[in-house]
C-alpha atoms as an extended CHARMM CRD file, in Angstrom:
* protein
*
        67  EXT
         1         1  UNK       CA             13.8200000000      -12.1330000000        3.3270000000  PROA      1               0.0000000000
         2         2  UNK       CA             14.8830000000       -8.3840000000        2.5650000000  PROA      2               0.0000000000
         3         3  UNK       CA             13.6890000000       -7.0680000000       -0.5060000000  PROA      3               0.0000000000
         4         4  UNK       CA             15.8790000000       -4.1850000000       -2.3210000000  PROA      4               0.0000000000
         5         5  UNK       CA             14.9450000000       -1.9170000000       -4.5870000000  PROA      5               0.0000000000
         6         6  UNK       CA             17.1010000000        0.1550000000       -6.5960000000  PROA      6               0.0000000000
         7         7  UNK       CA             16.5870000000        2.6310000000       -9.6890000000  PROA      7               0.0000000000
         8         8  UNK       CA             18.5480000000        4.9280000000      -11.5830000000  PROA      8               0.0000000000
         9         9  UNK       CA             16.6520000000        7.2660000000      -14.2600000000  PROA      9               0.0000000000
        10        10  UNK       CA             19.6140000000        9.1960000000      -16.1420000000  PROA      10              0.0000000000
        11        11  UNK       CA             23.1780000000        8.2910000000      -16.9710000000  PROA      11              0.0000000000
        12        12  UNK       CA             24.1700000000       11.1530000000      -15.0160000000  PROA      12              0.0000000000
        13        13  UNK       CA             22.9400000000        9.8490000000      -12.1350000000  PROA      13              0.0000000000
        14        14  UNK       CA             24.7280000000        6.3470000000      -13.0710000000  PROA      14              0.0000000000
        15        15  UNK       CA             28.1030000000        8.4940000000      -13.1330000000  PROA      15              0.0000000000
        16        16  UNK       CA             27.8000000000       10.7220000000       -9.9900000000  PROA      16              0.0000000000
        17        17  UNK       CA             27.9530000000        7.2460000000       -7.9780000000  PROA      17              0.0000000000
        18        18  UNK       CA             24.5640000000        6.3610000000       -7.8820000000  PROA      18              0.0000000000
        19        19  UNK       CA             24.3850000000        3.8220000000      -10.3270000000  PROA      19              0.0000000000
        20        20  UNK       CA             22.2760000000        0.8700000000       -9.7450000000  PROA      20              0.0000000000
        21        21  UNK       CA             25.4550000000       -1.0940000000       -8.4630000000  PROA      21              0.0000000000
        22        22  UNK       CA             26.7960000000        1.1340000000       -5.4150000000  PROA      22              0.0000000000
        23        23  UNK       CA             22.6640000000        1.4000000000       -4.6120000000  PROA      23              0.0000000000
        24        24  UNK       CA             22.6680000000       -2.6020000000       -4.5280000000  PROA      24              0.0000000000
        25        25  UNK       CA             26.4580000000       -2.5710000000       -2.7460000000  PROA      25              0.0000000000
        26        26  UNK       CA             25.3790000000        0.0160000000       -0.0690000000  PROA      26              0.0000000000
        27        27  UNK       CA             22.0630000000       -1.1380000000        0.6670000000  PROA      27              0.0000000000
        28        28  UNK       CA             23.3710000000       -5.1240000000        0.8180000000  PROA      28              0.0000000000
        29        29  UNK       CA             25.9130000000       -3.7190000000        3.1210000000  PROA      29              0.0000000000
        30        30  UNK       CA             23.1350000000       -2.6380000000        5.1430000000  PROA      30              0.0000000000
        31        31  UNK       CA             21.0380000000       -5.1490000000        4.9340000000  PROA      31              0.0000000000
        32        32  UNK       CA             23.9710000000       -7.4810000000        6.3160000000  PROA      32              0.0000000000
        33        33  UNK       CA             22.0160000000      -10.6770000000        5.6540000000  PROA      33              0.0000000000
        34        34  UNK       CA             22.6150000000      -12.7240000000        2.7860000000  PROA      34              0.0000000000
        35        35  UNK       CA             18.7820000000      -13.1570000000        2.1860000000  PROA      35              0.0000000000
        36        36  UNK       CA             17.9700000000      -10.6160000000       -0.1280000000  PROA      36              0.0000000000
        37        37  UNK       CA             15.7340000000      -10.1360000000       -3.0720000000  PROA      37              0.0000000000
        38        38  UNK       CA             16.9530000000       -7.2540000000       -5.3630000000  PROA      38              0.0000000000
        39        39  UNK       CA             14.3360000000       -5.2380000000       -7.1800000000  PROA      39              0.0000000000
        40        40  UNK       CA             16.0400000000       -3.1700000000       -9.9480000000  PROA      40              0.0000000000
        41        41  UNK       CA             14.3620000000       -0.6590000000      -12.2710000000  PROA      41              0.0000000000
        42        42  UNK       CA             16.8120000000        0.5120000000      -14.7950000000  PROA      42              0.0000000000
        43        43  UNK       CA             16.0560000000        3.9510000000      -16.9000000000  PROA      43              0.0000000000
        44        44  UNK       CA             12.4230000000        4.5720000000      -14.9730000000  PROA      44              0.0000000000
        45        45  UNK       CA             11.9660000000        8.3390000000      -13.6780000000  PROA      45              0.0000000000
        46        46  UNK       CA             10.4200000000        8.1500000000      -10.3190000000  PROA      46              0.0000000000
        47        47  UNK       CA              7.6060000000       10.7150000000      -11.4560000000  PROA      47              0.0000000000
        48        48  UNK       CA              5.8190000000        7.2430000000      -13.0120000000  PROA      48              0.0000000000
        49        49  UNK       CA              4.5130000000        4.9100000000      -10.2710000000  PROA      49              0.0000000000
        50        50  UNK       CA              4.2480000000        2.4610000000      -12.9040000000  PROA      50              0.0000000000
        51        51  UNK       CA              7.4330000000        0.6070000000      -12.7760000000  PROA      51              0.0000000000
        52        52  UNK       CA              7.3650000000       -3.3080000000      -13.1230000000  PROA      52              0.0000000000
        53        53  UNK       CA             10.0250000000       -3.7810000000      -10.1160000000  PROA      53              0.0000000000
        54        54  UNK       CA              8.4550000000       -1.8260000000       -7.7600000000  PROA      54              0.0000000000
        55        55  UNK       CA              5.2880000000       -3.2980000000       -8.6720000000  PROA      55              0.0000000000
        56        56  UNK       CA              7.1710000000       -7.0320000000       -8.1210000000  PROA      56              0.0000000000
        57        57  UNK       CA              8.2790000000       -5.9560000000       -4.5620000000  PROA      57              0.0000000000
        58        58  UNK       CA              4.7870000000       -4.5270000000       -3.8490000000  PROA      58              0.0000000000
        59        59  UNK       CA              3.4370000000       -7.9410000000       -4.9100000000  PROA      59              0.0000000000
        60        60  UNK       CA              6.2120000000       -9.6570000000       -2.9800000000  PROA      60              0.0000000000
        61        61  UNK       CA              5.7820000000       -7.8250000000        0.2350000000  PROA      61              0.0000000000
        62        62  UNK       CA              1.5280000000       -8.2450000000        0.1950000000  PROA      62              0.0000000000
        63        63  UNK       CA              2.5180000000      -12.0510000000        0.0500000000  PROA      63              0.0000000000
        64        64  UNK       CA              5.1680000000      -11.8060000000        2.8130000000  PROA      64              0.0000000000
        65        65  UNK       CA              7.6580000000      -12.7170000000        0.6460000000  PROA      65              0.0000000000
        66        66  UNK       CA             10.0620000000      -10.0350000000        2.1290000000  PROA      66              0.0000000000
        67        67  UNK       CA              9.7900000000       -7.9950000000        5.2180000000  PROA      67              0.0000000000
C-alpha cells in the first residue's frame, strides 16, 4: 500500500495549482498503483509538526500499513 500525503496551508497556495487536488492527481499519477492511502491535511502550515494526517501516516507506516 502507498500512503500519500498532501497539505496546503494558504488559499494562495490552493490557487497557484497546488491545491490539495493536483497534489493527490500528480502524486496518484505517480504512484501508478491503485493501492493508495491518501493522507490530507487541509489549512496546517508546515512550521507545526503537529498535524493529525501526518501523524496517521506516521502511525500507518510504523505498522506497515504502507510502504
Amino acid at each position: 500500500m502507498i500512503g500519500i500525503y498532501s497539505r496546503v496551508s494558504t488559499e494562495e497556495q490552493a490557487k497557484k495549482g497546488f491545491s490539495l487536488q493536483d497534489q493527490i492527481k500528480e502524486c496518484r499519477k505517480k504512484a501508478n498503483s491503485a493501492e493508495i492511502i491518501e493522507y490530507i491535511d487541509d489549512g496546517f502550515s508546515g512550521e507545526f509538526i503537529d498535524r493529525s494526517a501526518l501523524t496517521q501516516l506516521r502511525d500507518d507506516a510504523r505498522k506497515e500499513l504502507i510502504n
